[in-house]
C-alpha positions in Angstrom: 0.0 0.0 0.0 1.3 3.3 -0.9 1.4 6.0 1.5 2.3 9.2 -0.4 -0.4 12.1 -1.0 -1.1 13.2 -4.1 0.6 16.1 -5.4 -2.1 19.4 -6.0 0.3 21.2 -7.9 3.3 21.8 -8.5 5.2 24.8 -7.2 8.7 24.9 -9.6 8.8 27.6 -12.0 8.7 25.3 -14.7 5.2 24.6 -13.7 4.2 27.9 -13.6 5.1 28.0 -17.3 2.9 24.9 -17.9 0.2 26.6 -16.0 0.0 30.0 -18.0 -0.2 28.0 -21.2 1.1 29.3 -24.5 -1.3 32.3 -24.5 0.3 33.8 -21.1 3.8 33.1 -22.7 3.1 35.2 -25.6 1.8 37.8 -23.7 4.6 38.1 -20.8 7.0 38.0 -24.6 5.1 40.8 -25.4 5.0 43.2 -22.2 8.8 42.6 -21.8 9.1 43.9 -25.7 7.0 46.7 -25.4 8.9 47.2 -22.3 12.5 47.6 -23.5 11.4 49.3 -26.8 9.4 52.1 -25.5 12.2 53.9 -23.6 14.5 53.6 -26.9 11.4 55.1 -28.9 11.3 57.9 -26.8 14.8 58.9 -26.5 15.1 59.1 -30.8 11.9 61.0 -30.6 10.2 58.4 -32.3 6.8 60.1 -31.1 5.9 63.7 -32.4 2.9 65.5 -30.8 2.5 66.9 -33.8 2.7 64.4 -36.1 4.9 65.3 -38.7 8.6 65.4 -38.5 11.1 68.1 -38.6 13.8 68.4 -41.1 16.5 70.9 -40.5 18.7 71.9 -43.3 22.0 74.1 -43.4 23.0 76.8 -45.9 25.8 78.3 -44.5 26.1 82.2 -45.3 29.5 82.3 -43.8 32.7 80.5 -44.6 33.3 77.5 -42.2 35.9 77.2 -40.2 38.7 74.7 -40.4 37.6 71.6 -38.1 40.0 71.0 -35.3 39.5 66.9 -36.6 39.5 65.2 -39.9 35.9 64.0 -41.0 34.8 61.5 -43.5 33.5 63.0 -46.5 29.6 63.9 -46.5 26.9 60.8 -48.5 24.3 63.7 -48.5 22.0 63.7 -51.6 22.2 67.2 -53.8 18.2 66.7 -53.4 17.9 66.7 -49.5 19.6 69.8 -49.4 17.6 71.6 -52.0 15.0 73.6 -49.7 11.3 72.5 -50.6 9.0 75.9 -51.6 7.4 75.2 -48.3 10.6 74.9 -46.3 10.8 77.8 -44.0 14.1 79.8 -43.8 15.6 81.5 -40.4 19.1 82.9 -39.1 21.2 81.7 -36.5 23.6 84.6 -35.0 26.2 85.2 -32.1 27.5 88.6 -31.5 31.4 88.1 -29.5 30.4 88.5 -25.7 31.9 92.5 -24.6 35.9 91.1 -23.3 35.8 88.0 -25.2 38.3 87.5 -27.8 36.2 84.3 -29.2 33.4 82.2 -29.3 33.0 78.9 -30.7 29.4 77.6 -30.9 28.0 74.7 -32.1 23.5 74.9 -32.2 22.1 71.5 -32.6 17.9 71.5 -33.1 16.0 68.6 -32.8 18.8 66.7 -32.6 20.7 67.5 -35.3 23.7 69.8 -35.3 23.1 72.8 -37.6 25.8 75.3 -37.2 28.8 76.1 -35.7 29.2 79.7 -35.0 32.5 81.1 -34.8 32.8 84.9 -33.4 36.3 86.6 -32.8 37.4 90.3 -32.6 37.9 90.2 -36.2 34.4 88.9 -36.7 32.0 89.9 -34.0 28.9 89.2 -34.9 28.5 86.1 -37.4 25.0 84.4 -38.8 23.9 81.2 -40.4 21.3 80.5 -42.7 19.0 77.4 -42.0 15.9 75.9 -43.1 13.2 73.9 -41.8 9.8 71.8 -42.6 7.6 73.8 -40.3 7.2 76.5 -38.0 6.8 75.1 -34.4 8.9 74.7 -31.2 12.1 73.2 -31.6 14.7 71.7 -28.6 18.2 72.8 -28.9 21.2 72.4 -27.5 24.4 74.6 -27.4 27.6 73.5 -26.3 30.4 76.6 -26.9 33.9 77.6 -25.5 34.9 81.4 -25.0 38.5 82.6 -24.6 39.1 86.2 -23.2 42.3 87.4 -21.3 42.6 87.9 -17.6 43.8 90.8 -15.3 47.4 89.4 -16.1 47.0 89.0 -20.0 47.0 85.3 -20.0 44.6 83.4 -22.4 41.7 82.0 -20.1 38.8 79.8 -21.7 35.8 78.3 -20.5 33.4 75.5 -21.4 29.7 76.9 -21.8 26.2 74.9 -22.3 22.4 75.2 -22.8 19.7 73.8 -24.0 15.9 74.2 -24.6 12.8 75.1 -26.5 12.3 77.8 -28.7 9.7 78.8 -31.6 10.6 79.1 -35.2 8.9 80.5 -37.8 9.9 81.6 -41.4 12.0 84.5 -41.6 12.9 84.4 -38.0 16.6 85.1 -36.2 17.3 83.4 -33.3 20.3 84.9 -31.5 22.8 82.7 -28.7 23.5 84.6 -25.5 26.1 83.8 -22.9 25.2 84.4 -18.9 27.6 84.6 -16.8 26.5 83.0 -12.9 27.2 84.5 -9.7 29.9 82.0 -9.6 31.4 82.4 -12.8 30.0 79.1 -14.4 28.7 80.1 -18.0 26.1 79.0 -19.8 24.3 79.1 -23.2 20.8 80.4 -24.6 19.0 80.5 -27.9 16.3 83.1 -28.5 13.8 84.5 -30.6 15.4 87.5 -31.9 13.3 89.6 -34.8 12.6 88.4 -38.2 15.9 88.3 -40.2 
């Protein structure tokens, strides 16, 4: 005669699989999915509130400067950098903060870079043409270094950063201004200037 109860279930996690069936194994496949591509969908910007996307194209109306690294050539298309007749067209400027002797400036919109603005005492005040798809607000980000000279006439330079929202529209400038903090820590802003 056999003594032993009968087992009512079985409590290893491989019978929890059997339990849930095929239908809850899809689904927990699913919900971890969802759950590790939403985050990356969000960070590219994947979802627009408006529903269309934002382009951003460059037509520089100054002569670049030399980059400080060598760069592999550009695999842009002559036709994605030929405005579209409803493209709409605004100015990017920097005028050389008063003791600086120069600015460097990159502007990146909606997460493309866009223009890097170079202001020195022989150039103060420097602009950059760019187009986009629509009028709207747009996120930016400025990342910058300025060099001035002390009190002693040695070459001092600083790291500077901002970022944002601002609205575009067509015919628009947007101009970058440095602040300086109580404790000397710089940073960076993009705003609506007047139409260019």
């Amino acid at each position: 005669m056999n003594t032993e109860e009968p087992r009512r279930g079985d409590d290893r996690p491989e019978g929890l699989w059997s339990r849930l069936g095929t239908f809850g194994q899809i689904l927990t496949a699913v919900i971890g999915l969802v759950s590790a591509l939403v985050p990356v969908l969000v960070a590219t910007d994947a979802f627009d509130a408006g529903g269309a996307s934002k382009i951003i194209q460059v037509s520089p109306t100054q002569q670049p400067t030399p980059p400080t690294q060598l760069s592999s050539p550009s695999t842009e298309t002559p036709s994605s950098s030929t405005p579209v007749a409803d493209d709409i067209a605004l100015t990017l400027s920097d005028q050389l903060t008063d003791g600086a002797l120069e600015e460097r400036i990159d502007v990146v919109l909606e997460g493309s870079k866009v223009a890097s603005l170079y202001a020195s005492v022989d150039e103060p005040i420097v602009t950059q043409q760019v187009t986009a798809t629509s009028p709207g607000n747009y996120d930016y980000v400025l990342d910058g270094t300025i060099a001035w000279l002390d009190a002693d006439g040695v070459r001092q330079e600083a790291d500077a950063t901002g970022h944002g929202s601002v609205y575009v529209d067509d015919g628009m400038r947007l101009d970058v201004y440095v602040h300086v903090e109580g404790d000397g820590v710089m940073s960076l802003s993009l705003r609506s200037a007047t139409r260019s």
